[in-house]
N, C-alpha and C positions, 0 to 999 in steps of 0.2 A: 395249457388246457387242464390238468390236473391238479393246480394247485390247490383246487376245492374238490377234488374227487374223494378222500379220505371219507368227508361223510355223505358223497350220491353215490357211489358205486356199491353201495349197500343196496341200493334199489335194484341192479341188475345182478340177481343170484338164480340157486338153481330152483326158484319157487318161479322165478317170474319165464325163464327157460319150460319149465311144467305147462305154465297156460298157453307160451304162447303154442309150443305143442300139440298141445288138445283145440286149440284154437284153428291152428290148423290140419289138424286131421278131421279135424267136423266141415269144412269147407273141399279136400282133397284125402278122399277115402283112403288110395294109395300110400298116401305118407307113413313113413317109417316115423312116428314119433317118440319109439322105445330110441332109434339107432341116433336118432337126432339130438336129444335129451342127454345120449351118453356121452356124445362126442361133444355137445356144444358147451357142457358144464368142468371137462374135461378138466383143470388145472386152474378156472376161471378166478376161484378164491383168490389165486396167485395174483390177480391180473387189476391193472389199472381203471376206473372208468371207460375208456374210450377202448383199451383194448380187447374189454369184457364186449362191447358192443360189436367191434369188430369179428369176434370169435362167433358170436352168436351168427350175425350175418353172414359169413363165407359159409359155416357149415349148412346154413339152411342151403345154401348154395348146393353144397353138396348131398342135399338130401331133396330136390326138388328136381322137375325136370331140366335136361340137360341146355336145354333151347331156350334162351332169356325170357322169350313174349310168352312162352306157357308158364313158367317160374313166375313170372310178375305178374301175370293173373292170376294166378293162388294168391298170393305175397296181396295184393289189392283186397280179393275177396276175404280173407281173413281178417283184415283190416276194416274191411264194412260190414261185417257181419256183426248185428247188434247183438248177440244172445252171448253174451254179455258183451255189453260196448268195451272195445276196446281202453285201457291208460295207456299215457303217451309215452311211460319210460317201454311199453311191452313195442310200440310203434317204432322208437327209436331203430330196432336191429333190423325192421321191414325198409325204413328211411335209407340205412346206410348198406341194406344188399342192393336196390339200388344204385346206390352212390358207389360202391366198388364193380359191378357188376353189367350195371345196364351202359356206360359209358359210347360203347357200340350200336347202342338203339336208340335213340336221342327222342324219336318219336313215341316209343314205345315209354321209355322213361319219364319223358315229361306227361304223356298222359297219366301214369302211377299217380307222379309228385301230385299233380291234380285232386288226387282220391287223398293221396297217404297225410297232403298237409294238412288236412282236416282233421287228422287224429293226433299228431305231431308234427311240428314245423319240417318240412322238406330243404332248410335255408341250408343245409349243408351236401345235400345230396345235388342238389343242381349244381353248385360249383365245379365238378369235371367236366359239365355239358357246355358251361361257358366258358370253359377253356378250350375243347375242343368242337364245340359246335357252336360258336356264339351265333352266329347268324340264324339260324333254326331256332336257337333259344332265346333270341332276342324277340324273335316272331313271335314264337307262343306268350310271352309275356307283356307284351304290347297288346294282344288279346284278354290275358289276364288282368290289366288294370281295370278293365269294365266288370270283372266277374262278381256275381253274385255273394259270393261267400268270403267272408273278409279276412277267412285263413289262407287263404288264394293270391286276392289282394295284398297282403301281408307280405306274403314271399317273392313278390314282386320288386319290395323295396328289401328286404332282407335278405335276401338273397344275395343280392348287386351289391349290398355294402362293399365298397374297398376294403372296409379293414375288421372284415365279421368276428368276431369275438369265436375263438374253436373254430373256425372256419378255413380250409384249405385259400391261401393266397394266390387269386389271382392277378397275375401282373397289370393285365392290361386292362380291368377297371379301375385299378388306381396311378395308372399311368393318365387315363384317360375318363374324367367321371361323367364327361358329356352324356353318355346314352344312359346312363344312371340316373345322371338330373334331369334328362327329359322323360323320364318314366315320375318319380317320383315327382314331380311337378305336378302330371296330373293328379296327385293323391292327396296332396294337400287338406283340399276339404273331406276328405275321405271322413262319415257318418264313424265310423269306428277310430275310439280312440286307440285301443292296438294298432290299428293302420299308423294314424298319427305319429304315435309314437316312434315306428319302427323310420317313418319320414325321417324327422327329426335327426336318430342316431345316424342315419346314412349321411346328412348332410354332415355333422358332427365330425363323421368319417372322412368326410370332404376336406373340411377348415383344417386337419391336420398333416393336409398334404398341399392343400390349395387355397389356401386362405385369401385370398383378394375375389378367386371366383366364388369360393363359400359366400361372402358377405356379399358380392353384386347379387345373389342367386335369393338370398334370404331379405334384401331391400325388396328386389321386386313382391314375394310374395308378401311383405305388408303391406304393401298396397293392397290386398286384398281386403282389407282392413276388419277383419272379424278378430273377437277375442280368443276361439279357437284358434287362428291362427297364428296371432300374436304371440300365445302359450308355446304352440312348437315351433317359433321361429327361437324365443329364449331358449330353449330345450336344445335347439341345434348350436347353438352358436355361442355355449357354456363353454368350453375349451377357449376360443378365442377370448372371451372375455376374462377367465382367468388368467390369460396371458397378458390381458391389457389390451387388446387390440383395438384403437381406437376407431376402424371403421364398423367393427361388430358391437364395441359401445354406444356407436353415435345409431345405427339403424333400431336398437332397443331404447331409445332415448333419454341414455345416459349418459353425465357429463364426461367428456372425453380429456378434460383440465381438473388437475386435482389439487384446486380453489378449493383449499382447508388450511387452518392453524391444529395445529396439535396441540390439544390442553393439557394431556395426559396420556401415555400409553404404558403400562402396568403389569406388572405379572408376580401373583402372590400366591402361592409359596415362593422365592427364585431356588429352595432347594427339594428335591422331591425326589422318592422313593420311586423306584417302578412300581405298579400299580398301585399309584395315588394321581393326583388332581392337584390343576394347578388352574388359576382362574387368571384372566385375561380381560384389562379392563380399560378402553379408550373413549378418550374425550374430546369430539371435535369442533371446530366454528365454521363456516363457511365463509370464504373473504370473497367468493364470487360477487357485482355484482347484480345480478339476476338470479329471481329461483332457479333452482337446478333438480337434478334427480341421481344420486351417484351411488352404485353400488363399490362395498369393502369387503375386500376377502383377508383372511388372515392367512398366511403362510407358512408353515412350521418344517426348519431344515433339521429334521429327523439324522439323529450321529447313527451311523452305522457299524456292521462288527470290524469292518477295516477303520475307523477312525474317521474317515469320511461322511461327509452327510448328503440327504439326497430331498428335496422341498417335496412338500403336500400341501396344495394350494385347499382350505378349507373355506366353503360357502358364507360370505359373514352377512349382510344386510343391505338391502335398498334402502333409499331412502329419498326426502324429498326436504330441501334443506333452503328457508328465507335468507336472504343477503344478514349476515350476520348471525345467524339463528344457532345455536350448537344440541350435538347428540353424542349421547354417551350408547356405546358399543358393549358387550358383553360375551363373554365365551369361555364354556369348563371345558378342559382338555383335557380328559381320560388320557393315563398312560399307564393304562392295561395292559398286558400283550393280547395279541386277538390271534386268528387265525392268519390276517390277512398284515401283522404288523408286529415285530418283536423291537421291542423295546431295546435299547444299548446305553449304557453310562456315558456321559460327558456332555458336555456342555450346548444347550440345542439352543440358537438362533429363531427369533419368532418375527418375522415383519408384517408389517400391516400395512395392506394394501389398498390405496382408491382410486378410482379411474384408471386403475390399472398400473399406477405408479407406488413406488414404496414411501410411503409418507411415515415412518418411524419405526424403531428396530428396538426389543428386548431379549434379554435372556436368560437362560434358567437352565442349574445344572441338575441331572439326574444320576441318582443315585443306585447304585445294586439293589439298595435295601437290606432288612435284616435274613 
């Protein structure tokens, strides 16, 4: 969860603690927002993303009435009170008092998430309720996929993901994604692409537990046969295809035989400094023969600080390729460090992938640099 907190958790300090404060004593005259303030900023500098959120949430807890359904109706009304509209990092510590808090009022809580997902996604505060009230919570969201507002809709599918990204793990939607994919079924054509979208990763979430049921689930809806659709069914079923999977190739109709000659596959500089560039250059022919349509990914087994390396499968090209026809590929590989990737010396492996098979391998050594 935090390995990106370094630069959000700047977002939650003691200026955003201030409003939501005032934000709430203008809705709950009562409110101690001097004792709130003191106690909720307490040591917070100290504190991680999510435990800065957590901090905030229990104290409000402790500064609100004693009784969940009075607290969460402050907690709501603050939330809706437009003078000034709520931001959704101020919404976050309203989401997860909630989510730590209302677990025993399953009713009362989901009517919250109702109100509160409209200022920020509620996808993490429902997960206790579908652990311990699935049934009640399945209900309300079965209601929720007709709703009006597509931030509602939304947490319908995001919510249920198996495998929510910062999301407390539920076992048993991904033991079991049945009542999953029959929520998100109906969403498909969902008028908002947010909705869409959020389809998409859920099924996503699927293929990497359930892959034979991911790809029946995503043939059926192209038959629906719209471009929208089509969009979030590749969207869902990008995992499997980086893998190769030739039933999630064949429903996006891509050749599932990797009918090619290798003309060339290239990598110049082969010696490179840490943050430098190394370019990546292949040439192929099609021996299929019938047209075809074959997507290439390039692969790079990244050396790590143990000596080990570990693959990053990168997005390389569709294409559409005449019996004999050849296409030359191309790709600059930054090897910057980032936040999300440190770089290590020695010797990195690059394969190049079509139809999900490895159709040629180079290599190139990296360097400390000066």
């Amino acid at each position: 969860m935090d390995s990106g907190a370094p630069a959000l958790k700047g977002f939650v300090d003691s200026a955003l603690v201030g409003r939501l404060a005032g934000r709430l004593a203008a809705v709950a005259p009562g409110f101690d927002a001097d004792g709130f303030q003191s106690t909720a900023t307490a040591g917070l500098d100290d504190l991680e993303l999510k435990d800065r959120i957590a901090q905030i949430a229990d104290c409000l807890a402790g500064h609100l009435p004693s009784r969940f359904p009075e607290a969460v109706a402050v907690v709501v009304a603050a939330a809706d009170n437009p003078d000034p509209p709520i931001g959704g990092w101020e919404a976050w510590p309203l989401n997860t008092f909630v989510e730590r808090h209302g677990a025993a009022w399953p009713e009362e809580s989901l009517d919250a998430m109702e109100r509160l997902t409209r200022h920020a996604s509620s996808e993490f505060a429902i997960r206790p309720l579908l652990e311990r009230h699935r049934e009640a919570t399945f209900a309300r969201l079965e209601r929720w996929v007709e709703h009006p507002d597509e931030a509602v809709r939304r947490l319908v599918s995001e919510g249920t993901r198996p495998l929510l990204p910062w999301g407390t793990r539920v076992k048993a939607l991904r033991e079991d994604p049945e009542p999953g994919l029959a929520l998100i079924s109906r969403l498909i054509g969902d008028p908002s692409e947010t909705v869409r979208r959020s389809v998409a990763n859920h099924l996503n979430d699927v293929a990497k537990d359930h892959p034979e049921r991911a790809v029946e689930v995503a043939r059926g809806w192209m038959a629906d046969g719209s471009g929208e659709t089509a969009a979030l069914v590749s969207h869902a079923l990008r995992t499997l295809v980086k893998r190769g999977d030739p039933g999630a190739l064949a429903v996006l109709g891509f050749a599932t035989d990797a009918a090619v000659e290798v003309l060339e596959f290239s990598c110049e500089p082969t010696l490179v400094a840490v943050g430098g560039r190394t370019t990546l250059t292949a040439r192929l022919r099609s021996t299929a023969a019938e047209p075809c349509r074959m997507v290439a990914d390039w692969v790079v087994h990244y050396v790590k600080a143990s000596g080990s390396t570990s693959p990053k499968v990168f997005k390389g090209r569709v294409f559409d390729l005449e019996p004999g026809q050849e296409v030359e590929l191309r790709r600059r590989l930054s090897l910057a460090d980032m936040s999300t990737r440190t770089h290590h010396p020695g010797v990195h492996r690059v394969v190049l992938q079509v139809a999900g098979r490895a159709v040629a391998e180079v290599r190139f050594e990296l360097t400390a640099g000066s």
